[in-house]
Structures are given as structure tokens and as C-alpha cells.
N, C-alpha and C positions, 0 to 999 in steps of 0.2 A: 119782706124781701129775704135771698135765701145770705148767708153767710158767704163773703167771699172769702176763698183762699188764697194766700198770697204765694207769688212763686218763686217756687223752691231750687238754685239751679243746686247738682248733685256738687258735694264736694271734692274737690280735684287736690290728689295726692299732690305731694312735693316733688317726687321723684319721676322721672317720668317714662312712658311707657317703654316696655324694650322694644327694640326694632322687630319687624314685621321678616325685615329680608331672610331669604334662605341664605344660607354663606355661597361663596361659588363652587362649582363640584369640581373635585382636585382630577385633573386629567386623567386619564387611563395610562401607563407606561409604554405602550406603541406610541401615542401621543406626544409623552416626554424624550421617549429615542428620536421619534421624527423632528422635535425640534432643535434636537442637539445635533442631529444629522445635516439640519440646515443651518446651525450656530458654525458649523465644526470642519463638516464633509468627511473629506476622506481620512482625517483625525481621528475622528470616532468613532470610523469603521477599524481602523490601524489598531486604536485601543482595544476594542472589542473581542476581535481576532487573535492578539496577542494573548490575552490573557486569559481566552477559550484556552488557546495551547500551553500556555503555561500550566492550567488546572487540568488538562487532560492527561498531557505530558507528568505532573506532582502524580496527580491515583496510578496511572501505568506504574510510574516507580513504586509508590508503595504495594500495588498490588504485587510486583514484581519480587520485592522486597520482603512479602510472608502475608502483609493482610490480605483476612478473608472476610470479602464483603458476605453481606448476607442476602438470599430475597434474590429480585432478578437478574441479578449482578454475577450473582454465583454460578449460573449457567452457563453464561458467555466466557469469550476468553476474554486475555488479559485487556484487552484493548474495548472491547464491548461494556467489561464493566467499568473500565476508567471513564465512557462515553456516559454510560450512565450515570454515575457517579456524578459527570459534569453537570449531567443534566438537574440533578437533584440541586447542584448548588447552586445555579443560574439566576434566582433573586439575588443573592452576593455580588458574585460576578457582572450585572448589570450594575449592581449599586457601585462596584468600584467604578466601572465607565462612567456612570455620572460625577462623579468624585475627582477620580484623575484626569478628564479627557479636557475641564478647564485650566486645571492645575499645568498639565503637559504643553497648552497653548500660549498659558504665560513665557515659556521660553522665548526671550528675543528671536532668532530663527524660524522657528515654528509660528511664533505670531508673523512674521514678514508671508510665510510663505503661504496661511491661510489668509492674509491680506490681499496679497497680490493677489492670489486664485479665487478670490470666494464668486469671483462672476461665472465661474467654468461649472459648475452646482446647484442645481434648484432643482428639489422633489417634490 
């Protein structure tokens, strides 16, 4: 008769496996604006706009003021290159919207009045 072998189960670490999942994929930022458009409405438009003109309004003046942009900016007048200018900084300027546009809603008033309205919005 032949030899039997006895069975062998394989040894199981102590620790145990790491997880299989992928993580979730972090939204697209059209994505993150459209939610905060539906947290917020016409808040986060208000934010947004303001603070376009503020930084478009700051480059006019320093352009005005003697800097000399470089590159495509240089061509345009003074307000073309403040545009562009804006444009370059527009991950900022987004960042501050998501930053200030909860902070600004904490306001007693401001909260009342996106309270009361938020049924008048849905994108």
C-alpha cells in the first residue's frame, strides 16, 4: 500500500488581509460646485462673483499701478490682462468659494434666508 499524506491546511498569517476595495473616487470639482450650488444657491453664486471682481478688480489695479505682466497678458490692455490673470488664478478663487460660502451661511440672517428659500432651487 502506497504512503498516505496527511493534510496539510497552508498557514494563516495573524494579520489579516488588506481590504480588496478601491477607495471612492474623489468627485470632479464641477461636481463639488454643483453640490454646493444645491447646499447654498444663490450664496454661492453671490460668493463666487464677488470674489471674481475682487481679483479682477486687485490685477486692474496693480496693472495700473506699474506691473508688467509677462506672456499673454502683455498684449492685451489693462483689463484683458487683469482677465487673464483672473483666469490663471481660478483654482484659488474656487478654493476660497468652497471655504467661505459655509462660513458666510453660518450668519443668523443668511442662514434664515437660505432656509426659508431653499425650496425656490433645484439644479
Amino acid at each position: 500500500m502506497a504512503p498516505v499524506e496527511p493534510d496539510v491546511k497552508p498557514s494563516t498569517p495573524d494579520i489579516a488581509p488588506p481590504e480588496t476595495t478601491t477607495p471612492a473616487a474623489k468627485p470632479s470639482l464641477l461636481a463639488r460646485f454643483k453640490a454646493l450650488l444645491v447646499d447654498y444657491g444663490p450664496l454661492a453664486i453671490a460668493v463666487n462673483y464677488v470674489i471674481f471682481g475682487l481679483v479682477i478688480v486687485g490685477f486692474w489695479m496693480a496693472i495700473r499701478a506699474g506691473f508688467q505682466p509677462q506672456g499673454t497678458g502683455a498684449q492685451a490692455g489693462a483689463w484683458g490682462a487683469a482677465y487673464v490673470a483672473s483666469q490663471v488664478v481660478r483654482p484659488l478663487r474656487l478654493a476660497a468659494v468652497f471655504v467661505l460660502t459655509p462660513l458666510i451661511a453660518r450668519i443668523p440672517p443668511v442662514s434664515r434666508f437660505l432656509e426659508r428659500n431653499k425650496h425656490k432651487w433645484s439644479f
